[in-house]
N, C-alpha and C positions, 0 to 999 in steps of 0.2 A: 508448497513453498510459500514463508510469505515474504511481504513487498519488503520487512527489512532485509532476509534473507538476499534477497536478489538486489537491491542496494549496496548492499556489502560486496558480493562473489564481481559485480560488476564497478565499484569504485564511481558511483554514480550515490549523490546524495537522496535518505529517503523521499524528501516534500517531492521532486521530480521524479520519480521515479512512481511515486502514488499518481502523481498529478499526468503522468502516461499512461499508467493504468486507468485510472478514469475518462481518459480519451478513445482508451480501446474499449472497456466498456459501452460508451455512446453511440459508438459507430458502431456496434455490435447488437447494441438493443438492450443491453442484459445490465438491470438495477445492481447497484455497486451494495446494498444493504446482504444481498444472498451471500458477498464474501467478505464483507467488511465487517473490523474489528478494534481492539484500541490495544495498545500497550504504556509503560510508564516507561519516561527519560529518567536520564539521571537526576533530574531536578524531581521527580514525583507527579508529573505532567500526565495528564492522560491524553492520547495521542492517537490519531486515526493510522491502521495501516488495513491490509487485505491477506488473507490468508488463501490462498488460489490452488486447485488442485494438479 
């Protein structure tokens, strides 16, 4: 599932929703590069989000 997915189904904006994910990453130990990834806005933005199993 990734972090827009779960942005969406929860009605929680993506930037928070990344930005807890990377909190439980730290506390976890485990580098955000093994699930992280980018997508484009509607602007043509490239965008960090996480694709998480």
């Amino acid at each position: 599932m990734s972090s827009l997915e779960i942005a969406e189904r929860t009605g929680k904006e993506h930037r928070n929703v990344t930005r807890d994910i990377r909190a439980m990453f730290d506390a976890l130990g485990v580098t955000e590069t093994k699930f992280g990834s980018s997508y484009r806005d509607s602007t043509g933005r490239s965008l960090p989000c996480f694709s998480l199993p």
